[in-house]
Each structure stands twice: as structure tokens, then as C-alpha cells.
N, C-alpha and C positions, 0 to 999 in steps of 0.2 A: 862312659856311661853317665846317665845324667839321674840325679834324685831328686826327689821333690818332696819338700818334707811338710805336713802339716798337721796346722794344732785345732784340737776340737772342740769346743764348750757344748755343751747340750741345750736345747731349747728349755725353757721356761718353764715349769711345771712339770718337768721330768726326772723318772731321779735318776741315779746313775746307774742303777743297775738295768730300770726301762732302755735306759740309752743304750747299754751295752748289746740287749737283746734284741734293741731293733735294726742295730746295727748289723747285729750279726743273722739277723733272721729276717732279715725284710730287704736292708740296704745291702747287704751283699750280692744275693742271689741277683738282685737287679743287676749291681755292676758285673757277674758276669756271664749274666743272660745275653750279653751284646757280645758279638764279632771283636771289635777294637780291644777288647779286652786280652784275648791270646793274639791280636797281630803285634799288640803296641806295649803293653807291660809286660813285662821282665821278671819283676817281682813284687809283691806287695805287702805289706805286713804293719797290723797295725797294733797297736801298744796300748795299755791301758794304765792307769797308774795305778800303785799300791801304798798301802801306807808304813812310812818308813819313818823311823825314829831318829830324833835330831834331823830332819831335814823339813823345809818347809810343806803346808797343805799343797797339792798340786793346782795348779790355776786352770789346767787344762781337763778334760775327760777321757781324751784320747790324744795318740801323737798318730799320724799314717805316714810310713815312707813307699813310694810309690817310682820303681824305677825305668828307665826308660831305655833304649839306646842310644840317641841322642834326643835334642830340643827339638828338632823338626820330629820325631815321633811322638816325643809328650805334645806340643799344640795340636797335632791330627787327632788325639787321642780326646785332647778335651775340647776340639773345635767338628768333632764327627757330631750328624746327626745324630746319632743313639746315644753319646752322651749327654748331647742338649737336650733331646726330647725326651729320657726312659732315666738315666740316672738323674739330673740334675735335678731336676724336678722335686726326686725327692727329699732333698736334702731340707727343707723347710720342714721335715715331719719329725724330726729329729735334732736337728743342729738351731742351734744362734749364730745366725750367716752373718751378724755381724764383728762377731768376734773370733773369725777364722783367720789365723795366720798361715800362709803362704810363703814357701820358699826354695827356689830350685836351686840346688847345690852342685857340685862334683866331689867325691869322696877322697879322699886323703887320710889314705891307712898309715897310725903312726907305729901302731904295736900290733 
């Protein structure tokens, strides 16, 4: 199984609480309005931060892991039409596309 994990900032003039609700009330319903959605993810879950004592402000908005069955399923996933044309698109109404981190891992359970 393949993960892909990434990090969120919200666009500009958002606060984060808008971000959380667009996320979840506008950007979702699109990603799973498409097809490639139940062919190709596994599972998906996405994280929000909290505020937690002694530890730093969080730099991010959101963390998403997004699982696959393999690499050749995540690129079909984010190389299909319907995610170019219906989800992507919207990411600019929400996100700072430039400070998205990307990262596809494979997991290694320690405990």
C-alpha cells in the first residue's frame, strides 16, 4: 500500500475555521462526486491541528493522508480527467498552492 501524505496552508484572507468548512462542505463532496474516487482510494483521512501545550503553533491547516494500492493507482487517480477538470480546479478557493507539501510514503508499523 502506498500513502501520500500532505500538508495544507489555507489561502489568504481565510481563517481557519472558513478553511475547515470549505473543506469539508464544498471540497469534499466534489472529490467524491467522481468515479476514481471509490476505484482508486483506499482510504482517506484528513487531520486538522489542535492546540497543544508546550509544543509549537502548527505551520500547517491541515495534514491529508490519502491511501492507495499502489503508485500506478495514485498517478491514474490524480492524472484522470475528473480529477483535473472537477477537483483540482478547486483547490485555488481554499488552499495556498504554494505552500503544499507532498509526499508519497509506504508505511512501517513500529508499535
Amino acid at each position: 500500500m502506498v500513502k501520500l501524505a500532505i500538508l495544507l496552508t489555507r489561502r489568504q484572507g481565510m481563517t481557519h475555521q472558513e478553511f475547515l468548512n470549505y473543506r469539508r462542505d464544498i471540497h469534499a463532496p466534489l472529490l467524491l462526486s467522481i468515479p476514481e474516487t471509490k476505484q482508486y482510494l483506499r482510504k482517506f483521512v484528513v487531520s486538522a491541528p489542535v492546540p497543544a501545550a508546550n509544543y509549537p503553533a502548527p505551520a500547517y491547516d491541515a495534514m491529508v493522508e490519502a491511501w492507495f494500492d499502489n503508485q500506478e493507482d495514485l498517478n491514474a487517480f490524480f492524472q484522470s480527467d475528473n480529477f483535473i477538470n472537477i477537483v483540482d480546479p478547486d483547490h485555488i478557493n481554499f488552499l495556498d498552492i504554494s505552500s503544499v507539501i507532498r509526499l508519497v510514503t509506504e508505511e512501517t508499523v513500529v508499535v
